[in-house]
C-alpha positions in Angstrom: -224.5 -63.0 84.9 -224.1 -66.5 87.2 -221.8 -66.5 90.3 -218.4 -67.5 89.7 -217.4 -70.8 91.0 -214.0 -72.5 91.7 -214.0 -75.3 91.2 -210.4 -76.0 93.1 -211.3 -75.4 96.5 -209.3 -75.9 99.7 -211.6 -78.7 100.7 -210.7 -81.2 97.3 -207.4 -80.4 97.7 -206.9 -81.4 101.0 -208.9 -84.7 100.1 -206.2 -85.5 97.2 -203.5 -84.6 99.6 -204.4 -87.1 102.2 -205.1 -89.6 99.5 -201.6 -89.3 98.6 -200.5 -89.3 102.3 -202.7 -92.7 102.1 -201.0 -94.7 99.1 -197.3 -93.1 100.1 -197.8 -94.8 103.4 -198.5 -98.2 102.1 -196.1 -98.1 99.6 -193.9 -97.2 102.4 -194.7 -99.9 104.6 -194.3 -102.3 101.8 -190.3 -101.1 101.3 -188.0 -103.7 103.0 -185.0 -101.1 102.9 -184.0 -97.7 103.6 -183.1 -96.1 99.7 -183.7 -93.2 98.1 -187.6 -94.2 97.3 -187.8 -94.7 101.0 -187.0 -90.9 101.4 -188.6 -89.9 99.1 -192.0 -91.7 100.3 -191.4 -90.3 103.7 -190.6 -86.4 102.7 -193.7 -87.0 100.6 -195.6 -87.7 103.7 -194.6 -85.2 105.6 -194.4 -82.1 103.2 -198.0 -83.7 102.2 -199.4 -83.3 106.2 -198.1 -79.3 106.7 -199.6 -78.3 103.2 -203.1 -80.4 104.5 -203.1 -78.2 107.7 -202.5 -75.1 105.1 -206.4 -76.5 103.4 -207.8 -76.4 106.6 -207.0 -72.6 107.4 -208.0 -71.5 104.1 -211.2 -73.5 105.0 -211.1 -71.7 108.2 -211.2 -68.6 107.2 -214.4 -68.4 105.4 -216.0 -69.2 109.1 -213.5 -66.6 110.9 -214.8 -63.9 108.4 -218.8 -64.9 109.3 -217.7 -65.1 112.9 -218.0 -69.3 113.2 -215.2 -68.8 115.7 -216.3 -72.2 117.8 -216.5 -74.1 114.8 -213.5 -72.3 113.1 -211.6 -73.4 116.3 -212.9 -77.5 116.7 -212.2 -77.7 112.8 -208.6 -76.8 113.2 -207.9 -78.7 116.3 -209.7 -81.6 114.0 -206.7 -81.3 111.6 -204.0 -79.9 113.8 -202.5 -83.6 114.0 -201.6 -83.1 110.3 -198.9 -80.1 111.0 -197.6 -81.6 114.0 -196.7 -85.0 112.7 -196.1 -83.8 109.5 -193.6 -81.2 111.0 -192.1 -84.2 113.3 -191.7 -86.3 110.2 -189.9 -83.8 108.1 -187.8 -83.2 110.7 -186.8 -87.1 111.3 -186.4 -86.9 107.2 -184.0 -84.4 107.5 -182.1 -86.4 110.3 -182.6 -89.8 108.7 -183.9 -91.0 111.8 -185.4 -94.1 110.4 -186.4 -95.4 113.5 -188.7 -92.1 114.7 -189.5 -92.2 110.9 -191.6 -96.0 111.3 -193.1 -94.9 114.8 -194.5 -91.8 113.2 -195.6 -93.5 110.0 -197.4 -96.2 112.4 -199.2 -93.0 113.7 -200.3 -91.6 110.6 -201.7 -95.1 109.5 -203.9 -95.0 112.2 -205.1 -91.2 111.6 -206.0 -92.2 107.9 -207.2 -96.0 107.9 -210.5 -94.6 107.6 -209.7 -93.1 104.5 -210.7 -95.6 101.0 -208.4 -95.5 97.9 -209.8 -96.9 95.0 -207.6 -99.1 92.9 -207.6 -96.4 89.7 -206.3 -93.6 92.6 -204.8 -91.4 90.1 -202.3 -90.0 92.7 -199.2 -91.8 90.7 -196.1 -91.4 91.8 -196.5 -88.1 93.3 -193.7 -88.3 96.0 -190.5 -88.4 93.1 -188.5 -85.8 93.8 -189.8 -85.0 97.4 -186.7 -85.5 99.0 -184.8 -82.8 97.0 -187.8 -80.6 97.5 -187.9 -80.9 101.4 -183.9 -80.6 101.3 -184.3 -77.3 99.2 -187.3 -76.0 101.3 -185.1 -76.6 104.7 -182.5 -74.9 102.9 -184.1 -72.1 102.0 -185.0 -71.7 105.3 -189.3 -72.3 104.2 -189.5 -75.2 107.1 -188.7 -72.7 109.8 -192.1 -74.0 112.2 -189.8 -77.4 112.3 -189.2 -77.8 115.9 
């Protein structure tokens, strides 16, 4: 019998998640307004960042368990700029804070400029209905790390 493999791993995930983070950006920095596409964009973004950082300690993990603890370490604090921006941006979501919002969508720019999106990206419109979702999640009490 072969080994089992699968095929949705921590590592694809987190590479469709930031390619989402990637074309939510733009779009937002193409809106001329603050709406509700404008929120929705920006919970997008950040809901998008915190569940990135959750890839990276799944990743993590596997090198924990073989005792990889310097690489374990320089791998998270490689990524730990997803959970705090991410956790500054839902928080600026939740406040409406547009102008915090635009300063910390500047900053995630930067952190994935590097990153290319082909024109057939397939990510959609993935970010419909995050608003709701981070609103329900904060509710719920689920975004309790939010400073």
């Amino acid at each position: 019998m072969g080994r089992v493999i699968n095929p949705e791993t921590a590592g694809k995930e987190r590479n469709l998640l930031i390619r989402g983070v990637v074309v939510a950006t733009r779009e937002l920095m193409k809106q001329a307004s603050q709406d509700e596409l404008s929120r929705d964009l920006a919970a997008f973004i950040g809901l998008s960042l915190l569940e990135i950082f959750e890839t990276v300690n799944v990743s993590v993990a596997a090198w924990e368990r073989r005792n990889y603890w310097v690489k374990a370490d320089r791998y998270r604090m490689e990524w730990l700029w997803t959970q705090t921006l991410g956790q500054r941006l839902c928080q600026a979501v939740l406040e409406e804070d547009w102008l915090t919002i635009a300063t910390l969508i500047a900053e995630i720019a930067q952190k994935v400029m590097h990153v290319d999106i082909p024109k057939r990206h397939g990510v959609g419109e993935a970010w419909v209905g995050a608003w709701e979702e981070l609103q329900d999640r904060h509710r719920a009490g689920d975004l309790t790390a939010l400073p």
